[in-house]
C-alpha positions as CSV (number, residue, x, y, z in Angstrom):
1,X,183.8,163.9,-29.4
2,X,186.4,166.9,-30.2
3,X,185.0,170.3,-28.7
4,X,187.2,172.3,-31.9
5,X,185.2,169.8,-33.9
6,X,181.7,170.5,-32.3
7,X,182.5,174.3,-32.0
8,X,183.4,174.6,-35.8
9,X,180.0,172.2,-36.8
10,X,177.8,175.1,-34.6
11,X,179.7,177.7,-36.5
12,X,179.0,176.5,-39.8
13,X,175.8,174.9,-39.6
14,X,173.4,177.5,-41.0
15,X,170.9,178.3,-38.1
16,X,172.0,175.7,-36.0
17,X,171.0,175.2,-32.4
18,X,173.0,173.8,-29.3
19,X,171.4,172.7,-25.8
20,X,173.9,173.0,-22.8
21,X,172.5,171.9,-19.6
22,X,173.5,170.8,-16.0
23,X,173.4,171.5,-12.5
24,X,174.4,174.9,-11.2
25,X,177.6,172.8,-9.0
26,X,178.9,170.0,-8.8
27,X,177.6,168.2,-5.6
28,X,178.2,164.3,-5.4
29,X,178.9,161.6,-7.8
30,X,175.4,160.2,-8.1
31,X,174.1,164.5,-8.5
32,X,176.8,164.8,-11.5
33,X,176.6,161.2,-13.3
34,X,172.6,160.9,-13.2
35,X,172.0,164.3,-15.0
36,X,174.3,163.4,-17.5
37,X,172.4,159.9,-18.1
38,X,169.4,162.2,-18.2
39,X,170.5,164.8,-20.8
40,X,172.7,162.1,-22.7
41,X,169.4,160.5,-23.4
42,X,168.2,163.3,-24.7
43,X,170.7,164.1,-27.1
44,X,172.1,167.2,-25.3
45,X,175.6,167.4,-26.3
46,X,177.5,170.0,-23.5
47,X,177.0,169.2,-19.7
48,X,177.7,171.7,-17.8
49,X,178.6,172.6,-13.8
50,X,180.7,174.1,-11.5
51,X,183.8,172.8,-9.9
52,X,184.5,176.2,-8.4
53,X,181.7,178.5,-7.7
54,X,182.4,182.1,-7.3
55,X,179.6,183.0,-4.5
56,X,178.8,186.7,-3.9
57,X,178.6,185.5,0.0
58,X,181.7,183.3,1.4
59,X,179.7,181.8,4.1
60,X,178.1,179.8,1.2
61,X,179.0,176.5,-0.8
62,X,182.4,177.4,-2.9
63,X,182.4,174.4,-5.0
64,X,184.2,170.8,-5.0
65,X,187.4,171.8,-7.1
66,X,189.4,169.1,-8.7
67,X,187.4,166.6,-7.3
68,X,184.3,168.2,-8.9
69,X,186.6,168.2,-12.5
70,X,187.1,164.5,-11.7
71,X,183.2,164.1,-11.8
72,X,182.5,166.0,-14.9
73,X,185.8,164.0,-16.2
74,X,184.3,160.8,-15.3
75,X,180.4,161.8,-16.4
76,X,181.8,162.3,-19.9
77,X,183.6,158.8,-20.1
78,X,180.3,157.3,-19.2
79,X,178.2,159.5,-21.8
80,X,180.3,160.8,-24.8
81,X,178.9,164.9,-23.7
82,X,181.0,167.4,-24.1
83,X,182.0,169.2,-20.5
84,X,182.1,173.1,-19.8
85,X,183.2,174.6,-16.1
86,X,184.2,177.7,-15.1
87,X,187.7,178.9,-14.3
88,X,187.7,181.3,-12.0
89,X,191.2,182.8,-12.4
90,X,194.6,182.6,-13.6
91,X,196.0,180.3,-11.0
92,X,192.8,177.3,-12.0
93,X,193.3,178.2,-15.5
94,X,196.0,175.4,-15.9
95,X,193.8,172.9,-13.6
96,X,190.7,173.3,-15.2
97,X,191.8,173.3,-18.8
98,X,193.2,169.7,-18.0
99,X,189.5,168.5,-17.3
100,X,187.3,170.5,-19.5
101,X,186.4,170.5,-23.0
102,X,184.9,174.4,-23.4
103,X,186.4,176.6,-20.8
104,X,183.9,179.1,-19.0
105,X,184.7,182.3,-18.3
106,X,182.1,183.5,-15.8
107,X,180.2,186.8,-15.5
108,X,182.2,188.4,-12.3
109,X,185.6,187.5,-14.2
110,X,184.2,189.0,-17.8
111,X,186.7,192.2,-17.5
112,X,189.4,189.9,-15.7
113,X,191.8,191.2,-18.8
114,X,194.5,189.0,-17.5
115,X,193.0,185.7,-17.9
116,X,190.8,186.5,-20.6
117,X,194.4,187.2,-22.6
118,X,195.5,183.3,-20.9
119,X,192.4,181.7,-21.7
120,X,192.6,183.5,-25.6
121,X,196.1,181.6,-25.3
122,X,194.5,177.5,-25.0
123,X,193.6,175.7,-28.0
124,X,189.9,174.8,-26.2
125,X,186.7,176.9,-27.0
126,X,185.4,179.6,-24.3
127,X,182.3,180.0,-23.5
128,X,182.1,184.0,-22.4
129,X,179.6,185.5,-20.2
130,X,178.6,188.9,-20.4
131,X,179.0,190.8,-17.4
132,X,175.5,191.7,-15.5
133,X,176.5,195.5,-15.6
134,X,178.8,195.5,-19.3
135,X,177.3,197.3,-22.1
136,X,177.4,195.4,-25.3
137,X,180.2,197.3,-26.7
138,X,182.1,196.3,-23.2
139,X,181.3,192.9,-23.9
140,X,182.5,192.4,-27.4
141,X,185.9,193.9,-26.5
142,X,186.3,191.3,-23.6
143,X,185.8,189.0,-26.6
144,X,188.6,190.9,-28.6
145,X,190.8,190.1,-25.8
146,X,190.8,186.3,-26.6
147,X,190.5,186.5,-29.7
148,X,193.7,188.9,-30.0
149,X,195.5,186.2,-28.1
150,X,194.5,183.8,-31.3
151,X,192.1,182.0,-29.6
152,X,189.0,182.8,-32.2
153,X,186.6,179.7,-31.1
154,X,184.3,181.8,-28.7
155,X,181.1,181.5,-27.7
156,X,179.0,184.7,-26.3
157,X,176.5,184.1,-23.7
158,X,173.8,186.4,-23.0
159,X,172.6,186.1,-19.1
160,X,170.8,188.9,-18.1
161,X,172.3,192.5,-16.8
162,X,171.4,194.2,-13.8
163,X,168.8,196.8,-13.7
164,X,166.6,198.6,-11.5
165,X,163.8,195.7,-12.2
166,X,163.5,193.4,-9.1
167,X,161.2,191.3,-9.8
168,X,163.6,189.0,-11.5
169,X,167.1,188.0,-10.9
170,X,168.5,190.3,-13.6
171,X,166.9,191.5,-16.8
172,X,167.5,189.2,-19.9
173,X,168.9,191.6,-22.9
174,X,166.9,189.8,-25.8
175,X,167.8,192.9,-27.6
176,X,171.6,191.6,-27.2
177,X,171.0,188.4,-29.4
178,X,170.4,190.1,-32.7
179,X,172.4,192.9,-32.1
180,X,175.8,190.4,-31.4
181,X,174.5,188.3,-34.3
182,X,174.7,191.4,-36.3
183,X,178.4,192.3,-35.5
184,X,180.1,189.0,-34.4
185,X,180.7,185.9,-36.1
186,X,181.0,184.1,-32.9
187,X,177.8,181.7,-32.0
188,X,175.4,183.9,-29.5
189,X,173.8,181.7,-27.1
190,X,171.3,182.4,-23.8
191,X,171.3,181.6,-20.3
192,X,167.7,182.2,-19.2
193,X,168.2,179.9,-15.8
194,X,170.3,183.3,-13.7
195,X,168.1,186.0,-15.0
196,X,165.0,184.2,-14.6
197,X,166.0,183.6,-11.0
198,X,163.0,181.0,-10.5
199,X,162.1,177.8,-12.5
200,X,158.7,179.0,-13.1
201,X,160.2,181.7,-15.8
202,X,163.4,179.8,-17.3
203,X,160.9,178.1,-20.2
204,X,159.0,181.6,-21.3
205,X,162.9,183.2,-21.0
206,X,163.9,180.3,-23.3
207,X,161.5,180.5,-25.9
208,X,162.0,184.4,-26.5
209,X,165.5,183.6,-26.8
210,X,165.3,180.7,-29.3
211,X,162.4,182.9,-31.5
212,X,165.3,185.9,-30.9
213,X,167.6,183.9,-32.9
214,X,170.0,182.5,-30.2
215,X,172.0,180.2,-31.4
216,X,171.6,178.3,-27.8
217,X,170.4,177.7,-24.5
218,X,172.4,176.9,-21.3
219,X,169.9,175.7,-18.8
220,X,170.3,174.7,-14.9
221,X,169.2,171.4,-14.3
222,X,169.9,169.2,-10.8
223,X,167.8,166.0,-10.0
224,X,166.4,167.6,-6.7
225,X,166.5,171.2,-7.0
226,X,165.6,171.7,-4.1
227,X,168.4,170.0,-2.4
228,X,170.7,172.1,-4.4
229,X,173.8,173.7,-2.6
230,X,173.5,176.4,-4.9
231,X,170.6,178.4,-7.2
232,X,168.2,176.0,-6.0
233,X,165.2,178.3,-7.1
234,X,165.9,179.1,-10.7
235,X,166.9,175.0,-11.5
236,X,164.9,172.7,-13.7
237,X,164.3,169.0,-12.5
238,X,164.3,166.6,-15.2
239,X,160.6,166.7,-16.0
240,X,160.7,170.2,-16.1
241,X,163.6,170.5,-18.8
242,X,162.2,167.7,-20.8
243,X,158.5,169.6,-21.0
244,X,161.1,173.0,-22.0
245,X,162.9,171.0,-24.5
246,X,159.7,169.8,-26.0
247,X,158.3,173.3,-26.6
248,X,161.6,175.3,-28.2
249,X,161.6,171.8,-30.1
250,X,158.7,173.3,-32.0
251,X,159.7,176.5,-32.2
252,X,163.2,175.4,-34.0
253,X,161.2,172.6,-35.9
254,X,159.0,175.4,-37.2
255,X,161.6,177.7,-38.3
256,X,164.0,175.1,-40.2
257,X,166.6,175.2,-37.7
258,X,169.5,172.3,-37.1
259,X,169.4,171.2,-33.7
260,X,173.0,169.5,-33.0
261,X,173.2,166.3,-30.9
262,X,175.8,164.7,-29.0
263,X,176.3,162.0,-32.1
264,X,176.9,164.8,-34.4
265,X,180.6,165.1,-34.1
């Protein structure tokens, strides 16, 4: 599968609909390569997690680097899925866009100018997160800096903002999904796993978001969440995606929409 190729299909495809799911990091071999069995077999096309993981304390897990790329690398022989991962900075930019498919720019690095101008620079979609405290406006110019650079396969990814509401994580933005559709022609997808901050709310967060309009969800799923080293609250287990799958199934059923598989490209 060619990620330029998949990218330009969820583009075109009038109201089409793209599941991205995976664990939060990348923890061992069996962790990475059973998920990807799991969602292959569902027909999700974009696995994602973390080789590097930008923690807000350092005394907490920081990620497996290249050997974690190797992983996602070695998960996509096995399944045919697409892979996303996060680079953190200019100096992984080079490393990671060896391994991954869709390069993820994360929501810490979303004003990181710099290598938002490198990344606009790779021939490889990015997937851009919206900054937790960026106003709309902010975000769609940190869009305008890869795009500048040429780079115009982008996706936007809606994953909550930081308000005074503490009750979740951060507050999801539904508002943002038919306000970017309305002004971008990039694909506007939703990450419901970080603001949700607890399993319990990722499925109602997802549905709002698919009846919104979103043109995707990227979902947190680890085989134990529990044993996760990272965001072990707010991750699906395999039951618990399948049952979420099932019911924003119907809702894009209902509503006519394409939902794009991993066979599609």
């Amino acid at each position: 599968m060619n990620a330029r190729t998949f990218y330009d299909l969820m583009k075109s495809t009038h109201e089409s609909f793209t599941y991205i799911a995976g664990p939060c990091a990348v923890e061992s071999e069996d962790q990475v390569l059973s998920t990807a069995a799991f969602l292959s077999s569902l027909g999700i096309p974009i696995l994602r997690g973390g080789a590097f993981k930008p923690r807000t304390s350092p005394d907490t897990f920081q990620g497996m680097g290249e050997a974690g790329l190797k992983l996602l690398a070695r998960a996509r022989e096995e399944t045919g899925m697409l892979v996303v991962t996060e680079a953190m900075d200019v100096d992984h930019l080079e490393l990671v866009s060896q391994y991954a498919d869709i390069i993820q720019i994360g929501s810490r690095n979303s004003q990181n100018f710099e290598l938002l101008k490198r990344v606009g620079r790779i021939d490889k979609p990015v997937l851009l997160k919206r900054g937790f405290g960026n106003t709309l406006d902010e975000f769609v110019n940190s869009a305008r800096y890869v795009s500048n650079e040429g780079n115009q396969r982008i996706i936007l990814v809606e994953r909550g903002i930081r308000t005074f509401e503490q009750s979740t994580r951060f507050t999801l933005d539904i508002s943002a999904v038919p306000v970017l559709r309305e002004r971008v022609g990039f694909p506007v997808i939703v990450d419901p796993s970080h603001p949700a901050g607890k399993a319990r709310y990722v499925k109602p967060l997802s549905m709002a978001a698919t009846a919104a309009g979103a043109s995707g969800l990227m979902i947190e799923v680890h085989p134990e969440p529990s044993k996760a080293k990272s965001d072990s609250e707010q991750q699906l287990n395999f039951k618990q995606f399948e049952e979420l799958k099932n019911e924003v199934d119907v809702i894009l059923n209902a509503t006519g929409r394409t939902i794009l598989r991993f066979q599609e490209a």
